[in-house]
N, C-alpha and C positions, 0 to 999 in steps of 0.2 A: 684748768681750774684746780685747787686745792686738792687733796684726796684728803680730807675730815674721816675721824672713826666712824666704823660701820655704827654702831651703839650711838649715835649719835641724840642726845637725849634734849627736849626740851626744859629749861633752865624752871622749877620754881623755889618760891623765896623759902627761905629754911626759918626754924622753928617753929611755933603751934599757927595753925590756923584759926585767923578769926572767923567769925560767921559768914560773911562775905564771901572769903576763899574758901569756904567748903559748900555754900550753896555753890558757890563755881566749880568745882570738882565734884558735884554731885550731877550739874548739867552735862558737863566734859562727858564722863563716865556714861549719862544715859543717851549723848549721844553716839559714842564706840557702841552700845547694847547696840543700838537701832542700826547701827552699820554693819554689827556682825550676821545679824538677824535679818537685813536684807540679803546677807551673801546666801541665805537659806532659800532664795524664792521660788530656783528649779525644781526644788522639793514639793513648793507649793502646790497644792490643788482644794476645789470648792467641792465635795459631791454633791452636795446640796443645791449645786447650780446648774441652768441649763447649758451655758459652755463653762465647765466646772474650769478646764487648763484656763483662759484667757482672762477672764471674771474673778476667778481665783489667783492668780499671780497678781492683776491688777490690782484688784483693792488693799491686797494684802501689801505689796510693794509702795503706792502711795498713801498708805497709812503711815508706813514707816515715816517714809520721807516727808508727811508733814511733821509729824511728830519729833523728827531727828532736825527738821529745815525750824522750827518755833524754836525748840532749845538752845540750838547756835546763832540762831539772831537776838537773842536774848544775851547768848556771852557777848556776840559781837558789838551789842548794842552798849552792853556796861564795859568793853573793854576792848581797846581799838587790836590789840597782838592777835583777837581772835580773826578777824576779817584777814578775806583771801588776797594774796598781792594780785598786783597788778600784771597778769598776763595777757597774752594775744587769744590764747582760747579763748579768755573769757569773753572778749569781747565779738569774738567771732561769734559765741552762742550766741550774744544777746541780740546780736543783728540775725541771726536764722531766726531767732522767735521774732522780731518785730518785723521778718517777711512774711513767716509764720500768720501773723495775727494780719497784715494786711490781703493777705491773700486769702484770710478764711473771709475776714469782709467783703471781699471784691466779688467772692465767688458765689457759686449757684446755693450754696447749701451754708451758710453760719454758723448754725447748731450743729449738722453734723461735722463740721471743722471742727469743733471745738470739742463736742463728745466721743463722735465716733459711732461704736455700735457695739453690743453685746457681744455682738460673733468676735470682732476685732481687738476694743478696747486701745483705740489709738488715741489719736485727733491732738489738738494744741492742748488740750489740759493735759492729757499723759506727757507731752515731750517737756509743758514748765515743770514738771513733777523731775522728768530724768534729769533739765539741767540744773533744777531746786536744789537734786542730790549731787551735781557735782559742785557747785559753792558748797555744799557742807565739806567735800571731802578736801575743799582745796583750801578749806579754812581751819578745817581740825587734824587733819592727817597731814602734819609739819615734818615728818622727821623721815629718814630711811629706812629707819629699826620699825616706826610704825607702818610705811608701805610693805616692807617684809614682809610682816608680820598679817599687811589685809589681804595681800597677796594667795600667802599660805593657806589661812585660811580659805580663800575663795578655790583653790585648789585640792584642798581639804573635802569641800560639799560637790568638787566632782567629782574626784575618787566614789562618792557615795552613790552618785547620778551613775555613774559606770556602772558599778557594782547592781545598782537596781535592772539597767538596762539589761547584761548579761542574763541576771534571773528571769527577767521577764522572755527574756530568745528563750532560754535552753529548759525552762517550769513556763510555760505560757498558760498552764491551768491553774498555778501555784496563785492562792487567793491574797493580793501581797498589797496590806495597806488599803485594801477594800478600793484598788484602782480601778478600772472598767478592763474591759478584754483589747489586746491588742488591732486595732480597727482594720489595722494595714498591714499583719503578721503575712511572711515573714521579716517586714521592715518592722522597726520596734521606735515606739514613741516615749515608749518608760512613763515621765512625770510630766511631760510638754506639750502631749496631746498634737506634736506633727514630728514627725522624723527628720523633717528638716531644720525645724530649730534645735532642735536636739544636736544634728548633725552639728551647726553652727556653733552650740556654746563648748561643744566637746574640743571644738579645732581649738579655741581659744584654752583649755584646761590641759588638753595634750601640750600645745607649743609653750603653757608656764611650768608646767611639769619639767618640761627638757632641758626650762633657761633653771630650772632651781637643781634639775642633775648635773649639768654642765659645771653650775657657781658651787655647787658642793666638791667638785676635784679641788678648786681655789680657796682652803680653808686658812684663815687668819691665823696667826700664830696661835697656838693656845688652844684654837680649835678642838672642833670632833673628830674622831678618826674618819677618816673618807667613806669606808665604808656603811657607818652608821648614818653619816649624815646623806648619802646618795641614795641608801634603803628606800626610804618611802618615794622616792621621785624616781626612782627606775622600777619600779611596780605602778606609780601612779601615771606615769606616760602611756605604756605600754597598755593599760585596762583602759583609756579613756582614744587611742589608737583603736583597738577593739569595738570598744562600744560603739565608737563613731561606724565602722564599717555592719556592724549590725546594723544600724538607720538605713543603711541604703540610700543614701542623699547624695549626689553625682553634686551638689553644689558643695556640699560638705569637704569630698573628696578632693573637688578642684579649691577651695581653700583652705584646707590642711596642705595641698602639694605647693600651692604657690606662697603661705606663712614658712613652711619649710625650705624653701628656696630660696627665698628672703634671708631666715635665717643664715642660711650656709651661704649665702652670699656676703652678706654685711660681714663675719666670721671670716669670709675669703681676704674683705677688704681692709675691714679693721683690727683683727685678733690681734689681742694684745701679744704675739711672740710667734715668732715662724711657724711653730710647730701647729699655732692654734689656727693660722692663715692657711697651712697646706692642709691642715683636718677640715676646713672649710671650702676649699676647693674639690677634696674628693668626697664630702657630700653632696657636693653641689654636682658633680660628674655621675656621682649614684643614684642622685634624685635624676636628671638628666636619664640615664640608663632604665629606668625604671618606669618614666613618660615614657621613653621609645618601645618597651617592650608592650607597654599595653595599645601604643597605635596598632603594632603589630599584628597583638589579639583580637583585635577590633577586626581589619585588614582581613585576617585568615580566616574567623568566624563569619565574616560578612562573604566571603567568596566559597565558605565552605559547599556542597553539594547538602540537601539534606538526605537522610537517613532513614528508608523507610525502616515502619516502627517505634523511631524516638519520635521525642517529644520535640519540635522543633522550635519551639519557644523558650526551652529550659536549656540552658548549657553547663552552668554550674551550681552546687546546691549553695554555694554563698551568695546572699543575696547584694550584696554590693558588686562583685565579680560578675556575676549574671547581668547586671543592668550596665555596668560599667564601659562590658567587651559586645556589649548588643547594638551593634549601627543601628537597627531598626528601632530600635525604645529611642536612643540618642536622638534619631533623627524626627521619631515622631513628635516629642516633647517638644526639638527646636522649632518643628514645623507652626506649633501650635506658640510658643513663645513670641517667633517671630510674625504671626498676627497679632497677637496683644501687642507687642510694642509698635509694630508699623500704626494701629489704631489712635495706640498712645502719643507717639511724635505729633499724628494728623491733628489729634488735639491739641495739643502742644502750637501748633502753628496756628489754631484757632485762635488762641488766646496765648501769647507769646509773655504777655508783662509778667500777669500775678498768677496764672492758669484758673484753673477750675476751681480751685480751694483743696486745700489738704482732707483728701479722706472722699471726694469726690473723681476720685480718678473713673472710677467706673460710670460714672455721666458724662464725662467727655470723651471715653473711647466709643463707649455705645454707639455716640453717630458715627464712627468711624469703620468700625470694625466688619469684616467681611462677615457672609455668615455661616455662621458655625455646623457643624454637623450635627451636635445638639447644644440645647439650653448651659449644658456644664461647662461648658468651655469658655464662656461669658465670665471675667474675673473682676473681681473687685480692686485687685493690685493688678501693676504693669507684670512683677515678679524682674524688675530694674530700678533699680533703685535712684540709676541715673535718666531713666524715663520716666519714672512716678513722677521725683523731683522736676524737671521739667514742666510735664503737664498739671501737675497739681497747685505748685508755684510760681511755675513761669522761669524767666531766666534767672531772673532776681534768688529765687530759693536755689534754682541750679548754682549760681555763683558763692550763694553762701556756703552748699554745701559742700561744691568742691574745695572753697576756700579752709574749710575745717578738716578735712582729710590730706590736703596738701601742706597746712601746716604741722598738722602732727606727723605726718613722714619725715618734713623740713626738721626739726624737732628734736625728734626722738631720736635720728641719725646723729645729730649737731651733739646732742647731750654723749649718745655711744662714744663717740671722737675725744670728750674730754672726761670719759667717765674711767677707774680704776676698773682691773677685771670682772670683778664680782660684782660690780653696777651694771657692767658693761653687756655681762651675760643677760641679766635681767631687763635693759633696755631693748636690747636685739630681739629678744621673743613678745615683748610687747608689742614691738613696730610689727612683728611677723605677724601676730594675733590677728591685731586690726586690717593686716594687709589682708588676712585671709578671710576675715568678716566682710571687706570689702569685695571682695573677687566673688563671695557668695550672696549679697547682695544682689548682685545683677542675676542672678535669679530667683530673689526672695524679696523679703519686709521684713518690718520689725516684729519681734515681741517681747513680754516683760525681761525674759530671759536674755537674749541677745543684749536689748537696752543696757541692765547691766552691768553686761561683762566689756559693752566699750566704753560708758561712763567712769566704771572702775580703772580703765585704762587710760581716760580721756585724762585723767583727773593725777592718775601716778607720771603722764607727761607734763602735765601742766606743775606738778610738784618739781620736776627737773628743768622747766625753764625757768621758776623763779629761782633754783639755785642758780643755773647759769647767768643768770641776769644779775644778782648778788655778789657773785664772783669769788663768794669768801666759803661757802661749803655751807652756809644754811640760809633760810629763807627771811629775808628779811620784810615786814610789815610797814606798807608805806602807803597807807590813807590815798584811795585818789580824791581828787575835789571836789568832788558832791557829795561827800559825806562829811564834809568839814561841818556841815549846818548841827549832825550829831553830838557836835561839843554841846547845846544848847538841851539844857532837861528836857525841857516841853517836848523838842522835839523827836527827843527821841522814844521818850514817852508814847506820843500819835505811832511812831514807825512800830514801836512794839505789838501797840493795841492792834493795828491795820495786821500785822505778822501773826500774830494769835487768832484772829477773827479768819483770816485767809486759813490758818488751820484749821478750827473749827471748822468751816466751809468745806473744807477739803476730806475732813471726816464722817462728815455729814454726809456729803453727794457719797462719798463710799461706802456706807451704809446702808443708804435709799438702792445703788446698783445694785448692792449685794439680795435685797430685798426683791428687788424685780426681776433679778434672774434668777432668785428662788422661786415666785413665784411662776412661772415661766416653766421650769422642772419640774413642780409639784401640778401645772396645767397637762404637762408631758405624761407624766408617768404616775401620780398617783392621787391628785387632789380634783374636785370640780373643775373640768375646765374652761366654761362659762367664767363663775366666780375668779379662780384665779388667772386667767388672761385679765381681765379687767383690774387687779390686785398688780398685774407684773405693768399694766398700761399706765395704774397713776402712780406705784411706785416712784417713777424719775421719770419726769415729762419730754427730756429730752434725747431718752433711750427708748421712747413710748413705738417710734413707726416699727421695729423692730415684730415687737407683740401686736400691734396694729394690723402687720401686713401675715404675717400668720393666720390671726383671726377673721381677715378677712378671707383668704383665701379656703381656709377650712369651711366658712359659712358657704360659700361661693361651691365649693363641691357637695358638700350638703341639701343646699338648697333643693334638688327634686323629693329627697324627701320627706324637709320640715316641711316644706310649703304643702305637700299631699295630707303630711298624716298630724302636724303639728301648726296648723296655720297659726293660731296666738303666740304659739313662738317664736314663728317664722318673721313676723311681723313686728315682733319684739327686738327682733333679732336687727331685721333691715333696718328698722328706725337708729338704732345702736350704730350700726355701720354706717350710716348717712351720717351720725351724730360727730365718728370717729375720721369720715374720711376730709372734710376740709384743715383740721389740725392738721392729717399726714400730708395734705398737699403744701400748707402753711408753714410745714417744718423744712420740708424738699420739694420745690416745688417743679424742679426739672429732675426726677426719679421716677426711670420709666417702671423701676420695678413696682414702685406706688400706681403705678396708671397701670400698669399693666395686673395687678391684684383688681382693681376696681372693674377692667376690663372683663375680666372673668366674672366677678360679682354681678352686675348690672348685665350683663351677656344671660348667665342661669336665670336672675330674677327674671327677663322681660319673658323671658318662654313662656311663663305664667302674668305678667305683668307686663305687657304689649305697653304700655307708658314707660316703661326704665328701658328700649330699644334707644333712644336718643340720647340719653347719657351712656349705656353701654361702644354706641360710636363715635361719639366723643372724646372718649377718653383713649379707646382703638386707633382714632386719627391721634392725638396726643402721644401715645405710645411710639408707632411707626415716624413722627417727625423725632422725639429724642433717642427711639433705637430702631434704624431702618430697616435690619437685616434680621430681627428679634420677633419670634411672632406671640403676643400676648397670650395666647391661648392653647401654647406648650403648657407642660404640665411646671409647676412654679420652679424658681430655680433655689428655695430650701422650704421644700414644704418640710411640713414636722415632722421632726423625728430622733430619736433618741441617738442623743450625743455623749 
């Protein structure tokens, strides 16, 4: 393919603008705001909410993206150069969301497919939200100079994510940004509220760091001097390296080793000049070198004798080295890993077509699952992302999935092969990115964060296939056929109005969540919590079992002594709960955690109310057929508590 100039600029018409083309460069522009302003999300947090990380990224994140997703349908709607070419991505997403949506149908739970839950904040509305934001970026982000340029940026706000991390290990009292105390110190969450996503977006910020020190030796003529422009990307690798190993995330680490492998692999294969292929072979020899030595640590700490006196759980004061070279963490984690997913498969073979539904994976392991030594070990995710996928979707989501990770390897390789060097670098640590989000995958999930940093990537591939597919060095815009109808006013008029109203909507539900998990907090820690449970319940009906099962189960331990010293309330209270439990059975109605709340409730009441002993076993036999090995009357598995 061509090598076109880096600078390579999109064409517009010269002299003054009429009104037209400056309300259009006024949309353009406030959609880049909303793009640079989503690369911010890591940063994000709600204090003001009950899962402040997950509730706070989320709404923040799809506000943008409705707001940035209206704008660009709007250019694209008055003018066809805006709309995304026609790639294979694209259409690979739109087939996962229309498994997506058949499978939240098919399955036990609808609502929750489609919302999710406070604690999470997934489900099919968050994933049209992420692929909402790749159509923007593959519709507005036309040029090289501008992937550069989102790129940098996005590497920019991790340098920032590092830097906070560090502060928070080495000042853990340092009152920074009014965050909460580190929960899991000494692993460090910084702004993400789990060390493992943390761990995950840092893989992805190191290996773009390395592809912009690498492309900075390769300066264009005219360029910067080498040293200036490598400055910021051999400080920014090396602190986002760092931070990662403060998280302590063994998934983290096995997708930084295997994105870097990749890298010095593909380098081995394709570098553009002997010199860059033998520099690629002996990192590949030294990453190589550097896996053998830690089996070894592993190996010789696992056979060591212990030491009377030491501590024999502690080996190193870093805490990544400590978990890393400990067979017994390693192994106890697998042990318990590899029961969620045998669980997960069994469901999986239950329901082979569509699965459970997206976001129900934790109702079709439950009948599976052996049982546990306690309640905590019971997960909501597989922590596989190729088992979630499976049971939650059936084959049908497995195959789309695979099918979008296998093309973007296919891809991004194919573009490496015809790209000049300084593309070439930046394609390489792309594919490595993703390869390494993918290897950590298979023991994690999504969040806002991860989301992302592989749509941002999904989307800088999908920009290099439609050059390749153009063949001439830029992206050429070529209408597919169901938009042809758009030549027509009327109709595109109704498409606008429908794209504005879906915004609105989408503003709206983000406002109402943000409301119910405030309430929800202020129930927690400082407001009535009668009144505000009830406030966090009608805030958004369809986040409601969440604050449902909470308040039932608070009433449910309560109960000996409203009902002794407060009968009127107590009675107020029950009728409340009767009022509130067919909605939660109505929203999920195979959630053994819903039966199993009610279990405890009607179980306390009948001690005093010998008539509620028949629904208390009712719901007991309910519980035991959708989770066999799970006994309802452990202590809940999130009762309240400050997050």
């Amino acid at each position: 393919m061509p090598k076109t100039a880096e600078n390579d600029r999109e064409r517009r018409p010269a002299g003054p603008m009429n009104p037209a083309h400056r309300a259009e460069r006024a949309a353009e522009l406030s959609v880049h705001a909303c793009l640079a302003l989503l690369l911010l999300t890591p940063l994000v947090w709600s204090p003001d909410t009950y899962f402040p990380f997950a509730v706070g990224k989320a709404v923040y994140a799809r506000s943008l993206i409705a707001v940035s997703f209206a704008l660009w349908a709007l250019l694209a709607l008055a003018r066809p150069r805006w709309r995304p070419p026609r790639t294979v991505f694209l259409a690979v997403l739109a087939a996962g969301l229309a498994v997506d949506g058949l499978s939240a149908w098919a399955g036990v739970s609808p609502q929750r497919s489609l919302w999710s839950t406070y604690t999470r904040m997934e489900g099919l509305v968050t994933t049209v939200h992420w692929v909402a934001l790749f159509v923007v970026l593959a519709g507005t982000v036309r040029t090289r100079a501008g992937w550069t340029r989102l790129l940098k940026m996005n590497v920019a706000v991790g340098l920032a994510v590092a830097l906070i991390t560090m502060v928070r290990f080495h000042l853990p009292d340092l009152p920074l940004f009014g965050l909460p105390s580190e929960a899991r110190y000494p692993r460090v969450s910084a702004t993400t509220g789990n060390p493992t996503f943390l761990g995950g977006y840092l893989v992805a910020v190191a290996l773009l760091a390395a592809g912009f020190l690498v492309r900075s030796f390769m300066r264009p003529v005219g360029g910067q001097a080498a040293w200036t422009a490598c400055l910021p990307w051999a400080l920014t690798a090396p602190a986002a390296v760092y931070a990662l190993v403060l998280t302590g995330s063994l998934g983290a680490l096995a997708g930084l080793g295997a994105g870097a492998c990749a890298a010095a692999g593909l380098y081995a294969w394709l570098g553009p000049t002997p010199r860059a292929r033998r520099t690629g072979r002996r990192a590949l020899l030294a990453l190589g070198g550097a896996g053998a030595a830690l089996a070894v640590a592993i190996a010789v700490r696992a056979s060591a004798p212990p030491v009377p006196g030491d501590d024999p759980g502690r080996a190193f004061e870093t805490v990544m080295l400590e978990r890393a070279t400990s067979a017994e963490r390693i192994g106890m984690t697998m042990n318990r890993r590899f029961r969620n997913w045998e669980s997960g498969l069994k469901a999986f073979a239950e329901r082979p077509l569509l699965g459970w539904g997206t976001g129900n994976y934790f109702v079709g392991s439950a009948r599976h699952i052996s049982e546990p030594d306690g309640p905590q070990l019971v997960r909501d995710h597989a922590h596989n992302m190729l088992v979630e996928e499976a049971a939650s979707k059936g084959v049908f989501g497995l195959a789309a999935y695979l099918a979008l990770w296998g093309w973007t390897f296919v891809l991004l390789i194919r573009a490496a092969r015809a790209a000049g060097p300084r593309d070439q670098a930046l394609l390489i640590v792309a594919a490595a990115a993703l390869l390494g989000w993918f290897v950590q995958t298979q023991s994690l999930f999504y969040s806002a964060t991860n989301w992302l940093q592989q749509i941002l990537l999904l989307g800088f591939a999908a920009h290099w296939e439609a050059r390749l597919r153009a063949g001439d060095g830029r992206t050429r815009r070529q209408p597919a056929a169901p938009v042809r109808a758009l030549r027509h006013r009327a109709a595109r008029t109704a498409v606008g109005a429908l794209v504005l109203a879906a915004a609105a909507g989408s503003l709206a539900s983000s406002r109402a969540v943000h409301a119910g998990a405030a309430a929800l907090h202020r129930a927690e820690h400082e407001g009535e919590f009668l009144a505000d449970m009830e406030r966090s319940i009608d805030a958004f009906a369809p986040l409601a079992n969440g604050p449902r099962v909470i308040l039932i189960n608070n009433v449910a331990a309560n109960w000996p002594v409203l009902s002794r010293d407060h009968a009127a309330e107590a009675d107020r209270l029950l009728a409340w709960m009767e009022a509130e439990a067919p909605a939660a059975l109505a929203a999920e109605p195979e959630s053994w955690v819903v039966h199993h709340a009610l279990t405890r409730l009607y179980r306390a009441v009948a001690a005093t109310e010998p008539g509620y002993a028949e629904r208390a076993e009712r719901h007991h036999a309910r519980s035991l057929e959708l989770a066999p090995n799970l006994d309802p009357l452990e202590p809940p598995l999130q009762s309240p508590r400050a997050r």
